[in-house]
C-alpha positions as CSV (number, residue, x, y, z in Angstrom):
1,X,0.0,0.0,0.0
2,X,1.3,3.5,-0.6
3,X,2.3,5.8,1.8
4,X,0.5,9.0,2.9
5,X,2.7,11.0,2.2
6,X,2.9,14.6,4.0
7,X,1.1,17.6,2.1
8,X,0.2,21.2,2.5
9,X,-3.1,22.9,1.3
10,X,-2.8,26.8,1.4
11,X,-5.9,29.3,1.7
12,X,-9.1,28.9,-0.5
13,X,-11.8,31.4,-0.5
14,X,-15.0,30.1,1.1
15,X,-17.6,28.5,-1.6
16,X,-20.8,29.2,-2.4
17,X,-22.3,27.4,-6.0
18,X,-25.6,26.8,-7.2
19,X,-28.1,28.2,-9.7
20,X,-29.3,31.7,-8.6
21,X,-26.9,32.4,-6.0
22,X,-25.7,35.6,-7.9
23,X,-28.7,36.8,-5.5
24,X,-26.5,36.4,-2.1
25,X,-24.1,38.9,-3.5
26,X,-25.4,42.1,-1.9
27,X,-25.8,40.5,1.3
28,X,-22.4,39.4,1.3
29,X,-20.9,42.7,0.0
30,X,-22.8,44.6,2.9
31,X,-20.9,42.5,5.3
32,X,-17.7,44.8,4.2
33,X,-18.9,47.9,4.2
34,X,-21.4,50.5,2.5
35,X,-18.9,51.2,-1.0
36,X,-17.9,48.8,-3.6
37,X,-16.0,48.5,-6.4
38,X,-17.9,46.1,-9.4
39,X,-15.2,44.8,-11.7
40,X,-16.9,43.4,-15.2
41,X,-16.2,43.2,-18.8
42,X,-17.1,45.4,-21.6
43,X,-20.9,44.0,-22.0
44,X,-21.4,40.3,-21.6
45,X,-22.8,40.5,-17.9
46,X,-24.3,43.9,-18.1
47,X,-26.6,42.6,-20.9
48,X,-27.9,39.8,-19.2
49,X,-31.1,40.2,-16.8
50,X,-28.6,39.9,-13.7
51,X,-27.3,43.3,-13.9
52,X,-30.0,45.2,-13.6
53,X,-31.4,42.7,-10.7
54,X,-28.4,42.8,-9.1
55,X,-27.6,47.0,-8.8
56,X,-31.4,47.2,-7.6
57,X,-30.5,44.6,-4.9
58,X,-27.4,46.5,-4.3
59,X,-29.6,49.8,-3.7
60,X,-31.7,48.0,-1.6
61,X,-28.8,47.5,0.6
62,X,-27.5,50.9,0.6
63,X,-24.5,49.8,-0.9
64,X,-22.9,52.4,-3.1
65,X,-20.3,51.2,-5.8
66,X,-18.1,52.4,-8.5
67,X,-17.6,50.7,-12.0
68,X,-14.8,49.5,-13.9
69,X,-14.7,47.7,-17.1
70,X,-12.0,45.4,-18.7
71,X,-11.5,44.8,-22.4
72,X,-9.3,41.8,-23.1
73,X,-6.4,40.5,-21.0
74,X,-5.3,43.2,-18.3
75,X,-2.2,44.8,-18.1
76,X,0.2,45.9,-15.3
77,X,-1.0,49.3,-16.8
78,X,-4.4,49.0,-16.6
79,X,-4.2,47.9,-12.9
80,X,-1.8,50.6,-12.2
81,X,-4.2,53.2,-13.5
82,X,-7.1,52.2,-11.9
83,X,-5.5,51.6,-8.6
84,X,-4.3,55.3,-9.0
85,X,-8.4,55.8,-10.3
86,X,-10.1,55.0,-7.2
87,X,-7.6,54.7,-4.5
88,X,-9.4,57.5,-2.4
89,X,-12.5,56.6,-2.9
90,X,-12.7,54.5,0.3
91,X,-13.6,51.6,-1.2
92,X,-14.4,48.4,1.2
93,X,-14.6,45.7,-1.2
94,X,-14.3,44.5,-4.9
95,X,-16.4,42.4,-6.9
96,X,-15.0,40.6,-10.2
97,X,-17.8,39.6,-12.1
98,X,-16.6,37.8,-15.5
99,X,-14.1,35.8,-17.3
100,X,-10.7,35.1,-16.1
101,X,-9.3,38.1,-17.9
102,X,-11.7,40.1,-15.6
103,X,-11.2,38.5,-12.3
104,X,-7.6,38.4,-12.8
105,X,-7.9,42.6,-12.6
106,X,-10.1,42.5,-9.9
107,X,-7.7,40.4,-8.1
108,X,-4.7,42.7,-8.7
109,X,-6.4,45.8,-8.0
110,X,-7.9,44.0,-5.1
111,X,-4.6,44.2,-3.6
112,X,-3.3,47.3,-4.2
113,X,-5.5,49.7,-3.5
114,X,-4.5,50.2,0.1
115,X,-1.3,50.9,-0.9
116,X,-1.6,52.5,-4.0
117,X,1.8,51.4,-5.7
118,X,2.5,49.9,-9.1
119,X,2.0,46.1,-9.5
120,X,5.0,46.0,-11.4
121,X,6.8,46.3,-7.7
122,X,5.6,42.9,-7.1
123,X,5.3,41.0,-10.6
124,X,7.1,37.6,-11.3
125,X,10.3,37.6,-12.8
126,X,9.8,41.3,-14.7
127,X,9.1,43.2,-11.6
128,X,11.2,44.9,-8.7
129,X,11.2,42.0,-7.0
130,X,9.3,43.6,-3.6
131,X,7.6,41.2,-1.5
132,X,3.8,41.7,-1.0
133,X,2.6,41.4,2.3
134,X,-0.6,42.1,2.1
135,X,-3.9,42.1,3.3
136,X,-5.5,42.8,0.2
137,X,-9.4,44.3,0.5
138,X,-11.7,41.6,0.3
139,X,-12.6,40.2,-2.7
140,X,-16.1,38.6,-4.5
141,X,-15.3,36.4,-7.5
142,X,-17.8,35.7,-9.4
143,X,-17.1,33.8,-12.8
144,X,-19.3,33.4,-16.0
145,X,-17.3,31.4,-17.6
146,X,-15.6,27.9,-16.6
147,X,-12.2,28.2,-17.6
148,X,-9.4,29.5,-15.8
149,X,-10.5,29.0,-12.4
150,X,-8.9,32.4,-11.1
151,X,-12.3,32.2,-8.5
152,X,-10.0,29.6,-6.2
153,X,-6.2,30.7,-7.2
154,X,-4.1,33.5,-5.5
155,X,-2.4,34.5,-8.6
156,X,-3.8,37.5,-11.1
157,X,-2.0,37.0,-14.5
158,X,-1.4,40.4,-16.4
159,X,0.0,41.0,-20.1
160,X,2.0,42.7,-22.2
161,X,1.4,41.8,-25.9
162,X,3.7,42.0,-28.7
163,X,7.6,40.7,-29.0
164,X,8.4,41.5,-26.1
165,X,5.8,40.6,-24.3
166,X,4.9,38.7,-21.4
167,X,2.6,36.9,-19.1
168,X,3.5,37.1,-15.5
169,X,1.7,36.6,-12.0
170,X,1.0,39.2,-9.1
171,X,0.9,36.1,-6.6
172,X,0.2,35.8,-3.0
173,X,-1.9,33.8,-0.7
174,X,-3.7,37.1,0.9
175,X,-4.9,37.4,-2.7
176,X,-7.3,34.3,-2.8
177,X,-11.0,35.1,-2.7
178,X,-13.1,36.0,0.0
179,X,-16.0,33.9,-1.5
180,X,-15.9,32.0,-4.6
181,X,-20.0,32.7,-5.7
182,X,-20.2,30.3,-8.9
183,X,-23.4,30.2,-10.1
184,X,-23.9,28.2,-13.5
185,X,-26.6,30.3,-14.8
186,X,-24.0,33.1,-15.7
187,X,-22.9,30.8,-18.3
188,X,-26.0,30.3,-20.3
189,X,-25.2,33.4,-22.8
190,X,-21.4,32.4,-23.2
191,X,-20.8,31.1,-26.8
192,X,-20.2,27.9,-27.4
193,X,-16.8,29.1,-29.0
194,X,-15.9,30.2,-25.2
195,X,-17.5,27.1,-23.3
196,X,-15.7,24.7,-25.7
197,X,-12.2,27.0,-25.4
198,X,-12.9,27.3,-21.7
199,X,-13.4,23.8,-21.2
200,X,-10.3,22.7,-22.4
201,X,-8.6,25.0,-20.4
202,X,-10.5,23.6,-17.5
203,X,-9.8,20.0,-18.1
204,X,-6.1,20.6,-18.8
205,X,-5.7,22.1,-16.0
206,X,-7.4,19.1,-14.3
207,X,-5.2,16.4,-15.9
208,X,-2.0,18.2,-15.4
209,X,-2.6,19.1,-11.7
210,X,-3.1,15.1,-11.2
211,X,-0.2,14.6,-12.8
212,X,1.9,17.0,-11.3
213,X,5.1,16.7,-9.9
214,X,3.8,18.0,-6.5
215,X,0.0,16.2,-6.2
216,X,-1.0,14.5,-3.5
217,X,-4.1,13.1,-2.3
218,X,-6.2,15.3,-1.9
219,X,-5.8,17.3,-4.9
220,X,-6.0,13.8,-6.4
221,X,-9.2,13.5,-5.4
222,X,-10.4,17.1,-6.4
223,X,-9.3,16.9,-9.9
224,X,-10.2,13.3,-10.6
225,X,-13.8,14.6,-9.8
226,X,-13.6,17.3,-12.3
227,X,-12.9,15.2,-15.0
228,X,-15.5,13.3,-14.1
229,X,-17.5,16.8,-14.1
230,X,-16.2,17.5,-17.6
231,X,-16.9,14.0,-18.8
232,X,-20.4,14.5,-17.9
233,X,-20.9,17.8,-18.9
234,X,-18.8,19.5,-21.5
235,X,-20.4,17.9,-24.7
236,X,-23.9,18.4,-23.0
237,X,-22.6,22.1,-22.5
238,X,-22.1,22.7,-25.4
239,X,-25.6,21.4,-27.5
240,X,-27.8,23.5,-29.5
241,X,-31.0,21.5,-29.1
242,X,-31.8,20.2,-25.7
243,X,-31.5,23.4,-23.4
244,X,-32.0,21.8,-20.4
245,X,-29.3,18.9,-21.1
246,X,-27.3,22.3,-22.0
247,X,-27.9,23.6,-18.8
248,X,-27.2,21.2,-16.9
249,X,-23.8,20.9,-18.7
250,X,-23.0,24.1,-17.8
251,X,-23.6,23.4,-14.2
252,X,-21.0,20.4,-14.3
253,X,-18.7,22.4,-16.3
254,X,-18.6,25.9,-13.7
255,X,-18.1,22.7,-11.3
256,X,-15.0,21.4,-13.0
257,X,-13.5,24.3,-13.6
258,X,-13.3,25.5,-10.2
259,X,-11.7,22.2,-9.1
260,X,-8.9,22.7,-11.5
261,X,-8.5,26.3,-10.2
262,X,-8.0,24.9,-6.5
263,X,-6.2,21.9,-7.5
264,X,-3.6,24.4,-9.6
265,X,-3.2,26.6,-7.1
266,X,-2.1,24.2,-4.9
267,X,0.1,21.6,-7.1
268,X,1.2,23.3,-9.7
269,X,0.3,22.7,-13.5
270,X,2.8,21.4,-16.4
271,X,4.1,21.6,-19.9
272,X,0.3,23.3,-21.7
273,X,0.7,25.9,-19.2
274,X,4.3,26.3,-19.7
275,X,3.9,26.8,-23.3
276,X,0.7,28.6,-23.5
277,X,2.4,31.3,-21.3
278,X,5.1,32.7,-24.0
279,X,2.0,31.8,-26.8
280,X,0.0,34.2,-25.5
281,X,2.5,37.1,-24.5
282,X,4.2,36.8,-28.5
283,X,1.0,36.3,-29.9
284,X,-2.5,37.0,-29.9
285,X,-3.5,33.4,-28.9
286,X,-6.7,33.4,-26.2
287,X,-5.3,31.5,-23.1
288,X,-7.7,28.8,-23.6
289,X,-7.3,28.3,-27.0
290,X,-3.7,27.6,-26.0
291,X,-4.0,25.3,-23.8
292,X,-6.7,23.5,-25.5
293,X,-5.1,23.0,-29.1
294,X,-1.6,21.4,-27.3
295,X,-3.0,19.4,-24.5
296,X,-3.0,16.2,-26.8
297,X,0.4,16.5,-28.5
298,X,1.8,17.5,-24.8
299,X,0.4,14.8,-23.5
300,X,2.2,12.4,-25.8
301,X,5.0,13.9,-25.6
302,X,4.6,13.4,-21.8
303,X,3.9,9.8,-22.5
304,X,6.6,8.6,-24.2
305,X,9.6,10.8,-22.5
306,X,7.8,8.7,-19.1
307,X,8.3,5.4,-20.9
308,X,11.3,5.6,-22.3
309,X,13.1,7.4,-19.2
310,X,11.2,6.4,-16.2
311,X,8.7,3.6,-17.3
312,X,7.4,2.9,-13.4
313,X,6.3,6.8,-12.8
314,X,3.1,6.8,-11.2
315,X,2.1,9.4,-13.6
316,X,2.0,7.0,-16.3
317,X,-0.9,5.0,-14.1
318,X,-2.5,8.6,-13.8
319,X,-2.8,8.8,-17.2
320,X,-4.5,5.5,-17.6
321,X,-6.8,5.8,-15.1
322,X,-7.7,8.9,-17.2
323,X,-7.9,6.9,-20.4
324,X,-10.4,4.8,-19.3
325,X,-12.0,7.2,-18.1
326,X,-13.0,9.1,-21.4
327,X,-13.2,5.5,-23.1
328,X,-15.5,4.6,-20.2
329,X,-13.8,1.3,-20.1
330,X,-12.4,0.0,-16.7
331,X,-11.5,-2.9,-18.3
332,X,-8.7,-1.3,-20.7
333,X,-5.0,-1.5,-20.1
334,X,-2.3,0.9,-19.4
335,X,-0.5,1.1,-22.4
336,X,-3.7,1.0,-24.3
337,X,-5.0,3.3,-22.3
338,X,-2.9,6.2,-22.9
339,X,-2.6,6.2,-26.4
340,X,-6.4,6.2,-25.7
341,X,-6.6,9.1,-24.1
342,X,-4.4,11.0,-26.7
343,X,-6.5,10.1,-29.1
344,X,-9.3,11.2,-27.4
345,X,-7.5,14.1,-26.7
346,X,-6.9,14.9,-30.8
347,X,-10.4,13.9,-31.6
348,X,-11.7,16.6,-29.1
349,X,-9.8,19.5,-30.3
350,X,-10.8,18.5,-34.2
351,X,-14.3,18.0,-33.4
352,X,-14.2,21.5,-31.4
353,X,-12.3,23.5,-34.8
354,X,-9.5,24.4,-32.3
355,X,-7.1,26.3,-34.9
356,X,-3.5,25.6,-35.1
357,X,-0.9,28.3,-34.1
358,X,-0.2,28.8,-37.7
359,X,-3.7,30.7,-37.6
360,X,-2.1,33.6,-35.2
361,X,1.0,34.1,-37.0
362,X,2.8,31.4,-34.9
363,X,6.0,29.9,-37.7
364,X,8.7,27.4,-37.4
365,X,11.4,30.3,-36.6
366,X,9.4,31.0,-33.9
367,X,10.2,28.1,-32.3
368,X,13.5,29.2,-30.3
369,X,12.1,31.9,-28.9
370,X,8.8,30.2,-27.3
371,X,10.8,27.0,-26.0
372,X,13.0,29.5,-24.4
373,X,10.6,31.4,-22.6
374,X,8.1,28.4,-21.5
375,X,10.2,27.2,-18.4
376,X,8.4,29.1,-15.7
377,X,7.0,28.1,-13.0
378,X,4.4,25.6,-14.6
379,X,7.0,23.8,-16.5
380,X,8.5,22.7,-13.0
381,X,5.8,20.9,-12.1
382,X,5.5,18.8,-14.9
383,X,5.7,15.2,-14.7
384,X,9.3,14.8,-15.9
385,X,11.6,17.1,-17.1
386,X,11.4,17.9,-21.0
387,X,14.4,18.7,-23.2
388,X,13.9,21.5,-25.8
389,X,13.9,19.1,-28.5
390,X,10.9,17.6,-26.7
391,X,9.1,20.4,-26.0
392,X,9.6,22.3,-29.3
393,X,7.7,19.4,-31.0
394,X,4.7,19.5,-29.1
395,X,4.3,23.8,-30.7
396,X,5.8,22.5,-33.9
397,X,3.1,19.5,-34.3
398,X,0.9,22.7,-33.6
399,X,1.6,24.5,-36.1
């Protein structure tokens, strides 16, 4: 029998999902104080029934609040002026209603505005390197999309586009989430574009947390549930002619992907992740659309460096398990197994039109460059250690 071995699990934000619960929100943004700051994106939310509901509820709570809208990925820019924006507006709280793009900036300015300084004093690896102590002011995520998982992570990603570009983390534990309020009926006016994107973002982060150089356990047991969630739900998310099978979907899918945003936070992720960080900064690549056109060819790549280097790794086993899982045969073997799931893997992101990096302007002599730039802190936590040569095939088969 194997050992328990010893484990940490850092701070999550305290849960609350279900259909309709986007109606606890003012009650729960009362408990801070009388002035908020609503973080959404350009129109998807505000065009939806909810908003309207929810700033008459607000009202109703004497709750006064100040608006800020995002429009694409956010930058340490955009933080830095919005920080500077409503930093003496005694503001008690901020909500981040929207994708991960939006909570991300919600997060960040989350945790500035006491202070009022530039994020760029605390971002990874192309900041000045000054620890964040925190607190930050309490924050409401509140997704309405299933994707990135940002509602359970203590990490705000921000951009800079272009060749010299970069995707980096503002990352500390005093960052997490108040409350995590997921409620699946935010997703039923996302595209299916986004929910099919968004889901493979979801369940790559699922399989490479369980595979992780750092899982344990418990996150073991989190993320094998989600891909249970998303074999249950994606496909059903993403129909056109039963609504209620749609719904329903949806509900399994906002569940998944806020598994993988806990079980990341607290394992690590691996080689997508890795890559899809230098993709996106270089080129104009959504994150999920990253993540979901390599996750097959990485995790072949995966595969066979494990079996020809380290054939007994337990994340080989993973991987099986994970096979049979989308085969929904218990009876298959390993070996079979895997290349099963790869193949699933490939069928899903051809059946889902997931375009090659060709299609953003990605070439062979770009190559160098991302390999270069994709060992951050994801790529440690992959499985096994990948050479260049190895991991410059898995963007070149991409191409």
């Amino acid at each position: 029998m194997d050992n328990l071995t010893p484990f940490t699990i850092t701070r999550l934000p305290r849960i609350l999902f279900g259909a309709g619960r986007i109606s606890e929100l003012p009650a729960l943004v009362a408990a801070y104080g009388p002035h908020t700051l609503i973080v959404t994106g350009e129109r998807s939310f505000r065009a939806t029934v909810q908003w309207p509901a929810l700033t008459r509820a607000l009202a109703e709570h004497k709750i006064h609040y100040d608006e800020l809208r995002v429009s694409g990925e956010p930058s340490p820019q955009f933080v830095d002026a919005a920080v500077a924006r409503f930093r003496l507006h005694h503001i008690k709280s901020v909500i981040g209603i929207g994708g991960g793009s939006v909570l991300d900036a919600a997060k960040a300015i989350a945790g500035l505005l006491p202070y009022g300084n530039s994020v760029l004093d605390h971002l990874e690896n192309v900041g000045r390197n000054i620890p964040y102590h925190g607190p930050a002011l309490p924050f409401i995520a509140v997704p309405t999309t299933a994707g990135t998982g940002s509602e359970a992570t203590k990490n705000a990603v921000l951009s800079i586009h272009g060749e010299q570009g970069f995707k980096k983390s503002f990352r500390h534990e005093t960052l997490v989430p108040e409350y995590a309020l997921i409620d699946p009926d935010l997703l039923a006016t996302c595209p299916s574009s986004l929910i099919a994107a968004d889901g493979m973002d979801a369940f790559t982060q699922l399989l490479e947390s369980f595979v992780s150089a750092k899982a344990n356990y418990f996150t073991d047991a989190l993320a094998w549930s989600g891909m249970e969630a998303v074999q249950r739900g994606f496909f059903a998310a993403l129909s056109d002619n039963d609504e209620g099978s749609a719904a329903t979907g949806r509900a399994w899918m906002a569940y998944a992907a806020l598994l993988s945003g806990i079980t990341l936070a607290q394992v690590g992720l691996g080689s997508v992740h890795g890559l899809a960080s230098p993709l996106g900064a270089f080129f104009p690549i959504p994150h999920g659309v990253a993540c979901g056109t390599l996750v097959a060819m990485a995790t072949h790549i995966n595969i066979a460096a494990l079996r020809a280097r380290v054939p007994h790794h337990p994340a080989l086993a993973k991987y099986a398990r994970v096979g049979r899982l989308l085969e929904n045969n218990p009876e298959m073997g390993d070996v079979q197994a895997q290349d099963q799931l790869v193949t699933r893997l490939s069928h899903w992101t051809e059946q889902l039109a997931l375009p090659r990096l060709s299609h953003f302007g990605v070439c062979e002599g770009d190559i160098p460059r991302i390999v270069a730039n994709s060992r951050g802190s994801s790529m440690t936590t992959n499985p096994l250690v990948l050479d260049d040569t190895e991991i410059a095939a898995i963007v070149r088969a991409r191409l």
